[in-house]
Every structure is written in structure tokens, then in C-alpha cells.
Predicted model as a PDB file, atoms N, CA, C, CB and O in Angstrom, pLDDT in the B-factor column:
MODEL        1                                                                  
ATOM      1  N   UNK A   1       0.848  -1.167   0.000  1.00 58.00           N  
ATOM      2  CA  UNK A   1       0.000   0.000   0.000  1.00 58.00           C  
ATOM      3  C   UNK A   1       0.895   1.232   0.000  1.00 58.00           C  
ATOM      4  CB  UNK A   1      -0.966  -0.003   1.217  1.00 58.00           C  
ATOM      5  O   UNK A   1       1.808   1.304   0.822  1.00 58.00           O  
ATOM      6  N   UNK A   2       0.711   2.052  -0.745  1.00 69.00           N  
ATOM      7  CA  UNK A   2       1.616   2.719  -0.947  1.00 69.00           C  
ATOM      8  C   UNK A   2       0.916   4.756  -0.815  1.00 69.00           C  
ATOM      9  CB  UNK A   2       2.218   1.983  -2.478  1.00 69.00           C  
ATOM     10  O   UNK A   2       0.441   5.463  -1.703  1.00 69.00           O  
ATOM     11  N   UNK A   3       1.205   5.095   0.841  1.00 64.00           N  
ATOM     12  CA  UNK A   3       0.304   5.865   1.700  1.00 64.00           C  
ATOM     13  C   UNK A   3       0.385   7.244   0.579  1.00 64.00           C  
ATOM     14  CB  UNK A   3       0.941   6.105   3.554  1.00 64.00           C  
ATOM     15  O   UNK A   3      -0.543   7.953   0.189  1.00 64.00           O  
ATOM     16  N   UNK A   4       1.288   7.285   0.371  1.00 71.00           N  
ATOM     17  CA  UNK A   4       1.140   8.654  -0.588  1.00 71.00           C  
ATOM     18  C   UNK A   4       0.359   8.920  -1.687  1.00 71.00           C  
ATOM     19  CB  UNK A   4       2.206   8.947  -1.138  1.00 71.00           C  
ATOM     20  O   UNK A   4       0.108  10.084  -1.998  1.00 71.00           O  
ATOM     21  N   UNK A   5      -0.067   7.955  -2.330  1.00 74.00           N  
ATOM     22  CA  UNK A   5      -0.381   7.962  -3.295  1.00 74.00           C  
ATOM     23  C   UNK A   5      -2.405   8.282  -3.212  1.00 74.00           C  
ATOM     24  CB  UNK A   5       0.354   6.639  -3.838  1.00 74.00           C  
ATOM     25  O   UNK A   5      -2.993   7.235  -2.940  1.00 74.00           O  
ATOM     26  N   UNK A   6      -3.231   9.354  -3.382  1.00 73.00           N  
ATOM     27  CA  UNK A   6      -4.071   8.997  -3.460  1.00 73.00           C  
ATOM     28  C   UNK A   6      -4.956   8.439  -4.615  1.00 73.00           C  
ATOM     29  CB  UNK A   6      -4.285   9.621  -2.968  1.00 73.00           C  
ATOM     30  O   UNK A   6      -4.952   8.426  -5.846  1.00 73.00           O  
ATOM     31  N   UNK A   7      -6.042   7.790  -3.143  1.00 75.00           N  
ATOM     32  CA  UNK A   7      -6.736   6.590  -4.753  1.00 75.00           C  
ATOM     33  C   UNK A   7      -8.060   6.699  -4.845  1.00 75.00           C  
ATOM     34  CB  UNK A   7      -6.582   4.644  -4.646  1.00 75.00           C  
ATOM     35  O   UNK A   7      -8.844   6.570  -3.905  1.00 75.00           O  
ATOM     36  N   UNK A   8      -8.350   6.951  -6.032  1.00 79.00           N  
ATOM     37  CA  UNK A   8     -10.129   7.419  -6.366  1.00 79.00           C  
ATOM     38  C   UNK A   8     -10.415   5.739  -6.653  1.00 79.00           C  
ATOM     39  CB  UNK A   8     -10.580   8.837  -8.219  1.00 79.00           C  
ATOM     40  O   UNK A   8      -9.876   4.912  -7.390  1.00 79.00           O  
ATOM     41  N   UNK A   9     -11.512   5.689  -5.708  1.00 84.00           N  
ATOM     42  CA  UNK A   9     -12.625   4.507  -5.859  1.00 84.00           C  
ATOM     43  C   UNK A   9     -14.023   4.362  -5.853  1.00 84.00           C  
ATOM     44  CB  UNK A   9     -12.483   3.787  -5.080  1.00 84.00           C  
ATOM     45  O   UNK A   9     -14.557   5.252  -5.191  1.00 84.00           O  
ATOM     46  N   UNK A  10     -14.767   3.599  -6.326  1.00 87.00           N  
ATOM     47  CA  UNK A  10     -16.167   3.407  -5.225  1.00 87.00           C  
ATOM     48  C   UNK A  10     -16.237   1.869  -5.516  1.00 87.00           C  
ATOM     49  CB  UNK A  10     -17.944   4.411  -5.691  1.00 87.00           C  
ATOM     50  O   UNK A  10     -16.001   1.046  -6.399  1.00 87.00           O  
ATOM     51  N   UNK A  11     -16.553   1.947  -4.653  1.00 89.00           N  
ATOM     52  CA  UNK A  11     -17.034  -0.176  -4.020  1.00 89.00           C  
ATOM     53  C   UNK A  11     -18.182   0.132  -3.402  1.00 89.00           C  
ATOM     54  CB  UNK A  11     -15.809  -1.299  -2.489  1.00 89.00           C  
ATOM     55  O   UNK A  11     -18.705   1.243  -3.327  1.00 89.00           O  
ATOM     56  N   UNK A  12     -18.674  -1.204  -2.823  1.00 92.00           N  
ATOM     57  CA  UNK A  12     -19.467  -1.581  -1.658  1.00 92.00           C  
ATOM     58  C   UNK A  12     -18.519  -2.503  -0.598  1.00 92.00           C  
ATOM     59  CB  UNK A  12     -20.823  -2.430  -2.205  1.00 92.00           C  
ATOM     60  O   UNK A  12     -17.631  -3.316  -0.853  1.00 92.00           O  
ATOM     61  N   UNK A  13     -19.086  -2.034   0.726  1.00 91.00           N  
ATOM     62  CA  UNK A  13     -18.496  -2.607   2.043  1.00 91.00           C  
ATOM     63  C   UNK A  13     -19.874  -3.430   2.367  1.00 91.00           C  
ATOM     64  CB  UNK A  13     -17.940  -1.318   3.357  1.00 91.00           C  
ATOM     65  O   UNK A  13     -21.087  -3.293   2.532  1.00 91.00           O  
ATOM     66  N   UNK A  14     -18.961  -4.245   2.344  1.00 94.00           N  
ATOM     67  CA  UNK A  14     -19.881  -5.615   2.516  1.00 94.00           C  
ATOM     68  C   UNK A  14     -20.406  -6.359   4.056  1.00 94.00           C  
ATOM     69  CB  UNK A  14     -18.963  -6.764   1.801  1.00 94.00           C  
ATOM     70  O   UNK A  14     -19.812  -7.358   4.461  1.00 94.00           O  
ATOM     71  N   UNK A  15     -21.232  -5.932   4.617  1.00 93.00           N  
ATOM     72  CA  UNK A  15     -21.175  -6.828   6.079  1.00 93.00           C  
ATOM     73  C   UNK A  15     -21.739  -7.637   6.575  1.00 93.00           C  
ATOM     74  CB  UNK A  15     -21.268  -6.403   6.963  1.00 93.00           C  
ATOM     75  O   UNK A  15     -22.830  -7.379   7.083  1.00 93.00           O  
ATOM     76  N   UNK A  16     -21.375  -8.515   6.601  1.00 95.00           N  
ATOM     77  CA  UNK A  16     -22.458  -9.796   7.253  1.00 95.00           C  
ATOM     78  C   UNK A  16     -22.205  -9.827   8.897  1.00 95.00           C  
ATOM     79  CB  UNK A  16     -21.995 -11.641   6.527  1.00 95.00           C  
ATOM     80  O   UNK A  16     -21.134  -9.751   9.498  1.00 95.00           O  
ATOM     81  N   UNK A  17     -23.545  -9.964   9.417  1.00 93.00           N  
ATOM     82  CA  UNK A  17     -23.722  -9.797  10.827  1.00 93.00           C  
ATOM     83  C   UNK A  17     -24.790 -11.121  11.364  1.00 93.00           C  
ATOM     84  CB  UNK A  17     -24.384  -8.165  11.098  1.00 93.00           C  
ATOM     85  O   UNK A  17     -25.775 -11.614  10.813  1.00 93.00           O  
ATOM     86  N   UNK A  18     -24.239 -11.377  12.440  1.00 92.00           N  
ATOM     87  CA  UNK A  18     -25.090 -12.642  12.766  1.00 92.00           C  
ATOM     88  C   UNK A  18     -25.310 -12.440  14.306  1.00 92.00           C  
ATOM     89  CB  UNK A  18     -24.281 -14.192  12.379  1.00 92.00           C  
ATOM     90  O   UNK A  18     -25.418 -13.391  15.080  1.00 92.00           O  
ATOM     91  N   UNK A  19     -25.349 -11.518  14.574  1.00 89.00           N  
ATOM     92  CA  UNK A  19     -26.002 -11.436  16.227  1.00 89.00           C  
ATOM     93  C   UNK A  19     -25.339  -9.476  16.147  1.00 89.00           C  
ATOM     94  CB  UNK A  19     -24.837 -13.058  17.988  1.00 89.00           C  
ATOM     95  O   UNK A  19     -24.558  -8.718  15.572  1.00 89.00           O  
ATOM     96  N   UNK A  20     -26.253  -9.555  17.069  1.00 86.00           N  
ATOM     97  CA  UNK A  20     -26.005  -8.185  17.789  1.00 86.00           C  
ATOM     98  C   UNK A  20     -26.280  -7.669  19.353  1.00 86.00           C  
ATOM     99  CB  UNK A  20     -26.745  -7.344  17.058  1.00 86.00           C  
ATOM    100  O   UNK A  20     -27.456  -7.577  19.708  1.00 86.00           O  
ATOM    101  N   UNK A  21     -25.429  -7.397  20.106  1.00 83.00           N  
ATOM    102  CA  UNK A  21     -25.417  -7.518  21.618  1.00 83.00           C  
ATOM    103  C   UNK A  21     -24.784  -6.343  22.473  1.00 83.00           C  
ATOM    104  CB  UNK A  21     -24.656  -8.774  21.961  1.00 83.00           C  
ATOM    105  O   UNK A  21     -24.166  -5.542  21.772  1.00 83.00           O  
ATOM    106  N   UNK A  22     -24.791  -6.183  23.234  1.00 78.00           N  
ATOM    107  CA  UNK A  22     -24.738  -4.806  24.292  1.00 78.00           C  
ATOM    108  C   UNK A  22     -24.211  -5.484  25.552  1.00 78.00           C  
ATOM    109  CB  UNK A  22     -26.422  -3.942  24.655  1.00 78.00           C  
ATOM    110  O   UNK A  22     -24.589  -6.497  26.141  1.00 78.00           O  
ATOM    111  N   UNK A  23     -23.071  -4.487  25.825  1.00 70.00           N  
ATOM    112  CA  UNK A  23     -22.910  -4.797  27.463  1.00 70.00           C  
ATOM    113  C   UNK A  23     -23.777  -4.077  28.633  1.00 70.00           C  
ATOM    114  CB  UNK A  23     -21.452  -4.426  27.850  1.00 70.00           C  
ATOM    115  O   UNK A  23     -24.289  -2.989  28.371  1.00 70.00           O  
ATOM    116  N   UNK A  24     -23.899  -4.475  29.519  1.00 68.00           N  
ATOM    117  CA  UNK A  24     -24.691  -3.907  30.552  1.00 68.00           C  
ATOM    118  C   UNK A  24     -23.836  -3.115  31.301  1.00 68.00           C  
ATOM    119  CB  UNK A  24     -25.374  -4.873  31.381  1.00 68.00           C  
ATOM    120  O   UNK A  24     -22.752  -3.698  31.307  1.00 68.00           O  
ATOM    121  N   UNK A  25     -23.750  -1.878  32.065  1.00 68.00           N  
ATOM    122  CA  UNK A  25     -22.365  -1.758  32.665  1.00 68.00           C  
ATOM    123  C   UNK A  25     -22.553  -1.557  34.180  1.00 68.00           C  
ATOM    124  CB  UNK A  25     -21.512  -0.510  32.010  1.00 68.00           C  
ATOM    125  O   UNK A  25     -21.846  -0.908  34.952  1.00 68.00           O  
ATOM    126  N   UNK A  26     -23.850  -2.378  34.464  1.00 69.00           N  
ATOM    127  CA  UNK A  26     -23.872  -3.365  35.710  1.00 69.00           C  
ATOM    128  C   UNK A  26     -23.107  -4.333  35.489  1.00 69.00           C  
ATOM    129  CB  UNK A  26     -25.129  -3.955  36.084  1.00 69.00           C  
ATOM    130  O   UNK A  26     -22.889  -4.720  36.638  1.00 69.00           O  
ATOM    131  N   UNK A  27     -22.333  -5.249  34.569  1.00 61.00           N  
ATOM    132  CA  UNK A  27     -22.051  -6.242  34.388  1.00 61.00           C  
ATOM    133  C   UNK A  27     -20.703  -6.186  34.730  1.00 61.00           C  
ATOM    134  CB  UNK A  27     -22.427  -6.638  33.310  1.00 61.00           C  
ATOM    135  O   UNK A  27     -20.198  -5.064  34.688  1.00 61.00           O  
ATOM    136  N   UNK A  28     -19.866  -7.293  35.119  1.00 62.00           N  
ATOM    137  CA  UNK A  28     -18.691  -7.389  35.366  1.00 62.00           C  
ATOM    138  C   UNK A  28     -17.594  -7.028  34.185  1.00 62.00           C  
ATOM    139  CB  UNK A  28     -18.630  -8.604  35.838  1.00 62.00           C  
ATOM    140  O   UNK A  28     -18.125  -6.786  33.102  1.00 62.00           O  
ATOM    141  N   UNK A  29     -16.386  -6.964  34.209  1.00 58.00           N  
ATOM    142  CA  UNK A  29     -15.809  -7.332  32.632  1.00 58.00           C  
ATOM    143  C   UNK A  29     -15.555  -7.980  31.944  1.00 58.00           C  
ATOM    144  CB  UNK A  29     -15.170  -7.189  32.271  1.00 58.00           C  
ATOM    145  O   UNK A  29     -15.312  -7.802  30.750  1.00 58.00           O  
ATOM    146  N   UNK A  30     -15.554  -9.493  32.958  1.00 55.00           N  
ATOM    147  CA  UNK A  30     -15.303 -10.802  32.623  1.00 55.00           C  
ATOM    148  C   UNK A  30     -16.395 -11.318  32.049  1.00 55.00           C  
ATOM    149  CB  UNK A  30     -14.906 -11.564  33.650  1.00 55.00           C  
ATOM    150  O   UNK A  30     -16.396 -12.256  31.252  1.00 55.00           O  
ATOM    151  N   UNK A  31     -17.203 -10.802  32.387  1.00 59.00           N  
ATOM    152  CA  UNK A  31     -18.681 -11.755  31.984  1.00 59.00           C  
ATOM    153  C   UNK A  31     -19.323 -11.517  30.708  1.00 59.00           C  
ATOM    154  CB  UNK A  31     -19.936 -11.476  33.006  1.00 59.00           C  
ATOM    155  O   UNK A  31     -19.333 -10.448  30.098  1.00 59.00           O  
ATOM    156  N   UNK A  32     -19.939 -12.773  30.309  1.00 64.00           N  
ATOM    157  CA  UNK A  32     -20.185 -12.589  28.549  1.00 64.00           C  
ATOM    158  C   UNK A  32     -21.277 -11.759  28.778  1.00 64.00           C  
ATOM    159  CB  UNK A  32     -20.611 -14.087  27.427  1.00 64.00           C  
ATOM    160  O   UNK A  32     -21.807 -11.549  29.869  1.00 64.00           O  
ATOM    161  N   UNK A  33     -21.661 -11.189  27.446  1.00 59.00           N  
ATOM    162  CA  UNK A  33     -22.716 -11.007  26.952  1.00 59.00           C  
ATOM    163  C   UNK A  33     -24.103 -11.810  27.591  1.00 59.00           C  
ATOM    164  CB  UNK A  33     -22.403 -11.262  25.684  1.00 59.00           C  
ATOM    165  O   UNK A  33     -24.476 -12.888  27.129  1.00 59.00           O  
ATOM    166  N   UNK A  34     -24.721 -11.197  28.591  1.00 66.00           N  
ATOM    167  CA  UNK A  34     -26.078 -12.357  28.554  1.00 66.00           C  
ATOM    168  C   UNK A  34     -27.437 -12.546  27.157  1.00 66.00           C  
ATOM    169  CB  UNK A  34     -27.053 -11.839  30.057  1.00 66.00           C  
ATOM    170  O   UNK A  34     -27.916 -11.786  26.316  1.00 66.00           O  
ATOM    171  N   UNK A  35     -27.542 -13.300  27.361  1.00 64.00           N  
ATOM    172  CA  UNK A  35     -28.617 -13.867  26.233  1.00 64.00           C  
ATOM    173  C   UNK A  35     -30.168 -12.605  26.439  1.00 64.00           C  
ATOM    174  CB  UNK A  35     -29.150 -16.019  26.783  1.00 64.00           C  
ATOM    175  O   UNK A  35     -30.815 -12.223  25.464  1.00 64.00           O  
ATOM    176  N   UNK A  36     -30.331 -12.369  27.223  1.00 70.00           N  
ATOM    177  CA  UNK A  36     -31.316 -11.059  27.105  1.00 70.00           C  
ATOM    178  C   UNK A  36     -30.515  -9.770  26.660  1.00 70.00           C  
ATOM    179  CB  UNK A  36     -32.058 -10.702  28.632  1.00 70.00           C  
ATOM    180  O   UNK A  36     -31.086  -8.689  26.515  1.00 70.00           O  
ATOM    181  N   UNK A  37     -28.998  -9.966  26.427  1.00 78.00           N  
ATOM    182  CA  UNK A  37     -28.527  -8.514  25.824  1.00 78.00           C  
ATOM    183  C   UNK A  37     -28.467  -9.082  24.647  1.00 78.00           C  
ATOM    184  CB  UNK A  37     -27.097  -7.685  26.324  1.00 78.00           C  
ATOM    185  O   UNK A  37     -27.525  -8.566  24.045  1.00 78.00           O  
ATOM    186  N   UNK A  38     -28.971  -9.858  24.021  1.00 83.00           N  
ATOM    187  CA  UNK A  38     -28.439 -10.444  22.578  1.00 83.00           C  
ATOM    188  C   UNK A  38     -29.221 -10.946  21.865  1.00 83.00           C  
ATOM    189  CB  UNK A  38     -27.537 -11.384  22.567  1.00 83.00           C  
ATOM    190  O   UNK A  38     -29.787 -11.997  22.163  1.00 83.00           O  
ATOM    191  N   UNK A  39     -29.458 -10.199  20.585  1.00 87.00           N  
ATOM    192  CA  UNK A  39     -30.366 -10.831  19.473  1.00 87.00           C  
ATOM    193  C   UNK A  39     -29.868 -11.579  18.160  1.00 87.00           C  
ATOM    194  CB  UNK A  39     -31.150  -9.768  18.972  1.00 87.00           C  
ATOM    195  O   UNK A  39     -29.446 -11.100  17.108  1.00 87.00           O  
ATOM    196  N   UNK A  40     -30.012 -12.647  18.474  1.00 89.00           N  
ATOM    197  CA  UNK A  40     -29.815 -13.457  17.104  1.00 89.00           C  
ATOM    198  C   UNK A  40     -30.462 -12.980  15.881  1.00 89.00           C  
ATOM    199  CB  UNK A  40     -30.311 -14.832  17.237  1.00 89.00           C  
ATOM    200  O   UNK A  40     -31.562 -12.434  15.804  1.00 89.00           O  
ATOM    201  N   UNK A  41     -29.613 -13.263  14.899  1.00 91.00           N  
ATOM    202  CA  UNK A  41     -30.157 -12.811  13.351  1.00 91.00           C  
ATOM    203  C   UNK A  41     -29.384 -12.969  12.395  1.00 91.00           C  
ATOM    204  CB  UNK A  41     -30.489 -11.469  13.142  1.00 91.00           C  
ATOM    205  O   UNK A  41     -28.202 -13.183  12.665  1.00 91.00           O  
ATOM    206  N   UNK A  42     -29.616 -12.938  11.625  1.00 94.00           N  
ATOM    207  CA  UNK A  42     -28.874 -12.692   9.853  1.00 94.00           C  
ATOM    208  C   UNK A  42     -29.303 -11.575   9.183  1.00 94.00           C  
ATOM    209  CB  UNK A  42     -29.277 -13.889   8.664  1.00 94.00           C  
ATOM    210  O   UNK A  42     -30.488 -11.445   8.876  1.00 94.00           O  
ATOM    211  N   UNK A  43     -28.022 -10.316   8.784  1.00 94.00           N  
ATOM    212  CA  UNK A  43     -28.147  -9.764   8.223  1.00 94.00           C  
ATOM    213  C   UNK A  43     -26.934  -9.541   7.164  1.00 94.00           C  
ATOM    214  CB  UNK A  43     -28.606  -9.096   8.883  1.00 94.00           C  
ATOM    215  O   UNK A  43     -25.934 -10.253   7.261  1.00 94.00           O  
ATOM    216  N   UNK A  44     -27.017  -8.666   6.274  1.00 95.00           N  
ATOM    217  CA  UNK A  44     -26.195  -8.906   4.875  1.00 95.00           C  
ATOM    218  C   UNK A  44     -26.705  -7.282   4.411  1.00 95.00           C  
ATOM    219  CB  UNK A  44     -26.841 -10.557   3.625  1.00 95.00           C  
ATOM    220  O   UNK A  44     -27.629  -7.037   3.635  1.00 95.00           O  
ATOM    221  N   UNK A  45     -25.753  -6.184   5.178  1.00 94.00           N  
ATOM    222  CA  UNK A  45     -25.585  -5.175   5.258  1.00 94.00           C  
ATOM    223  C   UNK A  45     -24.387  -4.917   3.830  1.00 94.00           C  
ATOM    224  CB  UNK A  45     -25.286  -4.935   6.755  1.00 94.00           C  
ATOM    225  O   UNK A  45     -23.368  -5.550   3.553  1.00 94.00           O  
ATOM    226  N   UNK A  46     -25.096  -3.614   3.070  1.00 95.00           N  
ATOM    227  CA  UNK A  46     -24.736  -3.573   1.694  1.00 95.00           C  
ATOM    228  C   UNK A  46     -24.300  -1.811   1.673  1.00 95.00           C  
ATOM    229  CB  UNK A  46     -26.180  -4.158   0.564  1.00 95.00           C  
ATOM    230  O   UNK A  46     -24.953  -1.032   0.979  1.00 95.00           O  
ATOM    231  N   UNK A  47     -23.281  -1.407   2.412  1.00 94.00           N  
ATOM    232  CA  UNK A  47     -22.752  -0.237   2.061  1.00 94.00           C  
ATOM    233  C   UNK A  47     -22.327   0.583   1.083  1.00 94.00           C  
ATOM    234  CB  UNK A  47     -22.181  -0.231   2.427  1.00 94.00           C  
ATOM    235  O   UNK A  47     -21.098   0.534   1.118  1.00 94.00           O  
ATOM    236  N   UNK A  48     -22.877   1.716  -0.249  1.00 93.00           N  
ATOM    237  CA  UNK A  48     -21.998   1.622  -1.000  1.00 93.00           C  
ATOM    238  C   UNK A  48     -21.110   3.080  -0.460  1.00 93.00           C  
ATOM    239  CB  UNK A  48     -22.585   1.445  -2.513  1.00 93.00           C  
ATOM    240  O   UNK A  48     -21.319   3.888   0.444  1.00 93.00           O  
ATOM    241  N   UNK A  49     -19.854   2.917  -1.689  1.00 87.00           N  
ATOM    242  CA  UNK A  49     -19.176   4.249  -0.859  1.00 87.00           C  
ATOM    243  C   UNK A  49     -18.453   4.635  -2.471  1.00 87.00           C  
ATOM    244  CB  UNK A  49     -17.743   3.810   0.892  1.00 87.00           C  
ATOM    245  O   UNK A  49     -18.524   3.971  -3.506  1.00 87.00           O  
ATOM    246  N   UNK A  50     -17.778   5.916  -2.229  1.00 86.00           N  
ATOM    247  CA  UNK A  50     -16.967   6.436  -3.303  1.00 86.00           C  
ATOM    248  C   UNK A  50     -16.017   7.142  -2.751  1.00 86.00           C  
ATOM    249  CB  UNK A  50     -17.629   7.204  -4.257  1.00 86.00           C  
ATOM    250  O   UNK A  50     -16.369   8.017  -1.961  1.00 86.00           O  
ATOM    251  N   UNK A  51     -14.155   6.891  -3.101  1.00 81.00           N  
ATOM    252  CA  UNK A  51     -13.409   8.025  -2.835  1.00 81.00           C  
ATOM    253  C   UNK A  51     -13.140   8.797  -4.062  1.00 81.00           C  
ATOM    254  CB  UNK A  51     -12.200   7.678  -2.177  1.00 81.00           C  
ATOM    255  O   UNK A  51     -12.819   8.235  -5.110  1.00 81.00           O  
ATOM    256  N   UNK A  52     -13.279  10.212  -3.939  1.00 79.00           N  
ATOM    257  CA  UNK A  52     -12.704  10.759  -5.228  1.00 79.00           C  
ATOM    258  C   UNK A  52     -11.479  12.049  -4.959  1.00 79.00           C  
ATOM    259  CB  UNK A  52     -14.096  11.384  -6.148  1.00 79.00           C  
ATOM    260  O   UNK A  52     -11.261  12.447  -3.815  1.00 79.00           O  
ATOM    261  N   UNK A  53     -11.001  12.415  -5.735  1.00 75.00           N  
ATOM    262  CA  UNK A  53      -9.747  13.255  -5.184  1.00 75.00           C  
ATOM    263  C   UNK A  53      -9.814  14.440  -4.432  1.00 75.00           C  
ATOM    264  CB  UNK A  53      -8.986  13.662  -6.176  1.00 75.00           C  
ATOM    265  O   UNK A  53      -9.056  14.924  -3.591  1.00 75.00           O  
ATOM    266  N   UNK A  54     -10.983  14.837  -4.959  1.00 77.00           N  
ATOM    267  CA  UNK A  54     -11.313  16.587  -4.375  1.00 77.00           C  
ATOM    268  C   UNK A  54     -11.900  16.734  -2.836  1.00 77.00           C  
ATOM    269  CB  UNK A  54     -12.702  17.405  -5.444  1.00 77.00           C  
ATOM    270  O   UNK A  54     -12.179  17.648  -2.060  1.00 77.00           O  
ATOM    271  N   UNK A  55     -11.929  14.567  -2.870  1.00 72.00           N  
ATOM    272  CA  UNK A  55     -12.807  14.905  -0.978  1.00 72.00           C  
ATOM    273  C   UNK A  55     -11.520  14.180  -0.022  1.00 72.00           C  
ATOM    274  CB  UNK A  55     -14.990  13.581  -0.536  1.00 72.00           C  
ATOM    275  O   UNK A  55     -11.567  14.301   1.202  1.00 72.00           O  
ATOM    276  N   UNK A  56     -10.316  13.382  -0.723  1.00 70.00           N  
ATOM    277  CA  UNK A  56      -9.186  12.818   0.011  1.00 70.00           C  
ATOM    278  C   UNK A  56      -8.863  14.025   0.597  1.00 70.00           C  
ATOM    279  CB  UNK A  56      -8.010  12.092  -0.791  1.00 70.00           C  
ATOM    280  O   UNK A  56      -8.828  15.083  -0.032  1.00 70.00           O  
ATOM    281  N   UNK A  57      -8.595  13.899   1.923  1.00 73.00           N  
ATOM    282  CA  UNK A  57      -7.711  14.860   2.653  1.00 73.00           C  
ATOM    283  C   UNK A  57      -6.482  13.786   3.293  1.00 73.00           C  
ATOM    284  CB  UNK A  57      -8.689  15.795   3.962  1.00 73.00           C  
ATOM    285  O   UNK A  57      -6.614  12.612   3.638  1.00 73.00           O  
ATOM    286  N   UNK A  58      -5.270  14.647   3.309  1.00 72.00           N  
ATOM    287  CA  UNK A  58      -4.356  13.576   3.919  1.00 72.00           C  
ATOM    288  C   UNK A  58      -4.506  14.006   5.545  1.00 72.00           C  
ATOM    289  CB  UNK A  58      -2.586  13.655   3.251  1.00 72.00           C  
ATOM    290  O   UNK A  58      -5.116  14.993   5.958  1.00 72.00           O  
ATOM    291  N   UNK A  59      -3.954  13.234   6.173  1.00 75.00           N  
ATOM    292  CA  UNK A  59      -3.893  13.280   7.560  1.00 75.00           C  
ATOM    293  C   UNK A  59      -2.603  13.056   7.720  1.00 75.00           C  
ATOM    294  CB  UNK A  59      -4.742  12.389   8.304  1.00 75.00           C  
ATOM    295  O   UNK A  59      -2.172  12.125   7.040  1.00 75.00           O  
ATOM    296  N   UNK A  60      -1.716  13.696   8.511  1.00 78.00           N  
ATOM    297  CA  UNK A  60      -0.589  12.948   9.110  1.00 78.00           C  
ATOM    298  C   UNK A  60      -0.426  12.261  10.392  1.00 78.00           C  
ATOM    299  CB  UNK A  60       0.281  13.680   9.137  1.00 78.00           C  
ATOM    300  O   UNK A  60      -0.773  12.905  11.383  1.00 78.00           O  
ATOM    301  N   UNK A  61       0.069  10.995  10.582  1.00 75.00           N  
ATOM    302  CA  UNK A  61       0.767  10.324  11.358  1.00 75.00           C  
ATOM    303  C   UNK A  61       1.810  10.434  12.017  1.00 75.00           C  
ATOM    304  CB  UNK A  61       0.907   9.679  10.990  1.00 75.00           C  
ATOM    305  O   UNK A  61       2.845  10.397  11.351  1.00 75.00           O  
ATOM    306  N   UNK A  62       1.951  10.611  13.586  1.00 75.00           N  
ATOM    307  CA  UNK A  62       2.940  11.117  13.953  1.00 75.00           C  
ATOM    308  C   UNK A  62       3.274   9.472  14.537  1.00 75.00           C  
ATOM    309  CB  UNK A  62       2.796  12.558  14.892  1.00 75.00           C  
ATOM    310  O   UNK A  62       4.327   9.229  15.126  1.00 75.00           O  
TER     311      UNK A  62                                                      
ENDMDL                                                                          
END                                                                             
């Protein structure tokens, strides 16, 4: 990857998700997820996106 260089794109970000869950922050840190913070499911989340030059801003890294 070569950081200097900017790169005009558009794709889709693709996400597949199969549960979704919340901590309680009554809850310890050790402790999972309980099953009443957690909903099972299937989803197939379809992002699209575009980079083009006039909206790249660089950032530097220190």
C-alpha cells in the first residue's frame, strides 16, 4: 500500500452480521454477553461508498 499515493474509488463494504449484543455496565468485565442482551439474526448489510480526489484529505501520522 503505498500511503502517498491517493486513490479514487467506489465499491461496496460488505457486512455480514449474525447477532447483535450490548454490554450492561452493571455487568462485570469478565462476563459474557447475557442472552437477554443479545439478538440473534442474519443480516447482509450492503454499504456503498466512493473516494474521489477533491474529498481525500491527507492526515498525518505522527
Amino acid at each position: 500500500m503505498n500511503l502517498a499515493e491517493k486513490v479514487v474509488s467506489s465499491d461496496e463494504l460488505n457486512l455480514k452480521v449474525d447477532g447483535l449484543g450490548y454490554d450492561d455496565d452493571r455487568m462485570l468485565d469478565s462476563e459474557e454477553i447475557s442472552a437477554s442482551h443479545w439478538t440473534d439474526g442474519r443480516w447482509n448489510i450492503v454499504i456503498p461508498f466512493e473516494v474521489n480526489e477533491t474529498d481525500v484529505k491527507m492526515i498525518e501520522l505522527l
